[in-house]
N, C-alpha and C positions, 0 to 999 in steps of 0.2 A: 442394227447389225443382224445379217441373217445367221441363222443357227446351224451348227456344224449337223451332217449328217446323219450321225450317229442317233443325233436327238431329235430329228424330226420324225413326227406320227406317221401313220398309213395316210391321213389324208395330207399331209402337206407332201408327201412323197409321191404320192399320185399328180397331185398338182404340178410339182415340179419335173416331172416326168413326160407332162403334156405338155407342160412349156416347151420341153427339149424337144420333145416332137416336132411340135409348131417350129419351133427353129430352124430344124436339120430340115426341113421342107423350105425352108426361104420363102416364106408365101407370108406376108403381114396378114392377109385375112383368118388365117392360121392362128395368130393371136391374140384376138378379139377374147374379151373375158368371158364371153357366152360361150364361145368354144371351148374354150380352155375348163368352162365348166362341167357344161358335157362330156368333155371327153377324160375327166376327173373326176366325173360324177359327186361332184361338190355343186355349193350354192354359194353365188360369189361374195355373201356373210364369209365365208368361212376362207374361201383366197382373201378376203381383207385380213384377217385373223391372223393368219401364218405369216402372210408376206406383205400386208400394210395397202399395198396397192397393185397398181399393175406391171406398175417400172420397178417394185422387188419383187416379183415373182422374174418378168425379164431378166432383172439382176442374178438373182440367186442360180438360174439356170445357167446364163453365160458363165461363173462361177466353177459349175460343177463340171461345164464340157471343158473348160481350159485347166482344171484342176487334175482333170482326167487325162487331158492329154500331157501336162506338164510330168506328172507319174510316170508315164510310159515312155515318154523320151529320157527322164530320166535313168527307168530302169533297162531301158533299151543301149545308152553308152555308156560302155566302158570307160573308167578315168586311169586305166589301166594300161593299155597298148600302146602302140604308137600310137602318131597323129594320120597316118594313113587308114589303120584301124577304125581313129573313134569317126572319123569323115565318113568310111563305108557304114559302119552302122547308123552314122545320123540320118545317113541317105535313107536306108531301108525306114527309119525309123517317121523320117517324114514322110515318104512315100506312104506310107501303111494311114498314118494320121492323115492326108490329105484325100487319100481315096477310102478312108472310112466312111459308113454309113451315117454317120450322126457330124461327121466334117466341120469339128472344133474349130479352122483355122479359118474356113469360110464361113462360119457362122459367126466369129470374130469380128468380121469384118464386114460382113452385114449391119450386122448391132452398130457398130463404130459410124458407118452410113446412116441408118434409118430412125436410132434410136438415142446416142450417147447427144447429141443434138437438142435434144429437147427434154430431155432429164439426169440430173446431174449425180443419181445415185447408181445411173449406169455409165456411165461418162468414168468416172469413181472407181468401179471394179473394174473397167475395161484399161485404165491407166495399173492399177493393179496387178491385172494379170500381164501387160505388158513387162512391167517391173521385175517380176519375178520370172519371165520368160528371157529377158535379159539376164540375170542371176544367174540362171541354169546354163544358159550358152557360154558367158563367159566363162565361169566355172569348168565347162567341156575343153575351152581351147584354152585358158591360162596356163596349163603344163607344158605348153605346145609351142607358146610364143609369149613374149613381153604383155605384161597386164594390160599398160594402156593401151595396145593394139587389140589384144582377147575383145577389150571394153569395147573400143571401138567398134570392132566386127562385127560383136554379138548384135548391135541394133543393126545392120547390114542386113545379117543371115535372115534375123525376124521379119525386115520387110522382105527380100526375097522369096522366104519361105512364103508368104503372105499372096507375092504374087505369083508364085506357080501355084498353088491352092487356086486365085483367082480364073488363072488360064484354065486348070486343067476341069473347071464349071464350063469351060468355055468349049473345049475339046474334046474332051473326054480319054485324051490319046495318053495312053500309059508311058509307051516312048518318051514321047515328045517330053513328059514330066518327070521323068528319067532326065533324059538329056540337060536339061535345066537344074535339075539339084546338082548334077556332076559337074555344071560349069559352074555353079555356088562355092561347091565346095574346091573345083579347082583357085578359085579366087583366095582361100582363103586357106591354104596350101602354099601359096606363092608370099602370100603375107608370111607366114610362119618362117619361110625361108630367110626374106627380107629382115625378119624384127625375133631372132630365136630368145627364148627367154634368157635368163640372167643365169641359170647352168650352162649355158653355152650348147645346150642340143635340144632334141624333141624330137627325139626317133627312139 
């Protein structure tokens, strides 16, 4: 099990820091253990040490960017406002995380391709952080509409959010990744209509 933040040394936080790098760069040659050494200025004794191998140093990282981003959406909506409300803020809230510098959602998704495939202690946290990415959404929209539709949605939103992350690698066009979280959240707008929760409102 990797060790909560808190508790890890200067060198496993360097280490882990270079893994992130290596990530938010999407380049696998990026995380070759000789790099990751260099650029950590450790000896790969000691990335065994911390994180066992090279698929928990991967691990631990993926971890810490969807950890970070989960924080920030969360402290980003309101479970407060209307549903018009917390829709505008998840937008800004994905937008900002999607066109972040360290791109939690595309590095998700990365990892998910090149890496959960062939080690299953990454496989492991990336179903993980799905999990509790789920938790958090539906939590967002269950005030909003009927539980099992929230349920429902929430795995929707994540893949969607998922692939405008992927387009907007592709484009780079701010708009265009505008335009696409506002027809998400129009979808999911029209659900709340269809299915209101069991108060009978959500405004």
């Amino acid at each position: 099990m990797v060790s909560r933040s808190a508790d890890r040394s200067p060198a496993d936080e360097r280490i882990l820091q270079a893994t992130i790098d290596g990530l938010t760069r999407l380049d696998p040659a990026a995380l070759t253990l000789q790099r990751i050494c260099k650029a950590a200025d450790v000896t790969a004794p000691t990335v065994y040490y911390h994180f066992g191998n090279k698929d928990g140093m991967i691990t631990a990282a993926v971890e810490r960017l969807v950890a970070d981003w989960l924080a920030m959406m969360d402290a980003s909506v309101s479970r407060e406002g209307g549903l018009d409300t917390t829709l505008e803020q998840a937008i800004g809230a994905w937008e900002a995380t999607i066109t972040s510098p360290t791109r939690p959602i595309t590095v998700f998704a990365w990892v998910t391709l090149l890496v959960a495939g062939s080690s299953q202690e990454c496989r492991d946290a990336l179903i993980r952080a799905r999990e509790r990415s789920l938790v958090l959404v539906t939590a967002a929209l269950t005030p909003h509409m009927d539980e099992p539709t929230a349920s429902r949605l929430a795995g929707l939103v994540i893949d969607a959010v998922v692939a405008a992350a992927l387009q907007y690698e592709l484009d780079k066009d701010r708009s265009a990744l505008r335009g696409r979280l506002e027809s998400l959240v129009g979808i999911v707008g029209a659900a709340a209509v269809v299915s209101p929760p069991a108060s009978g409102g959500f405004r």
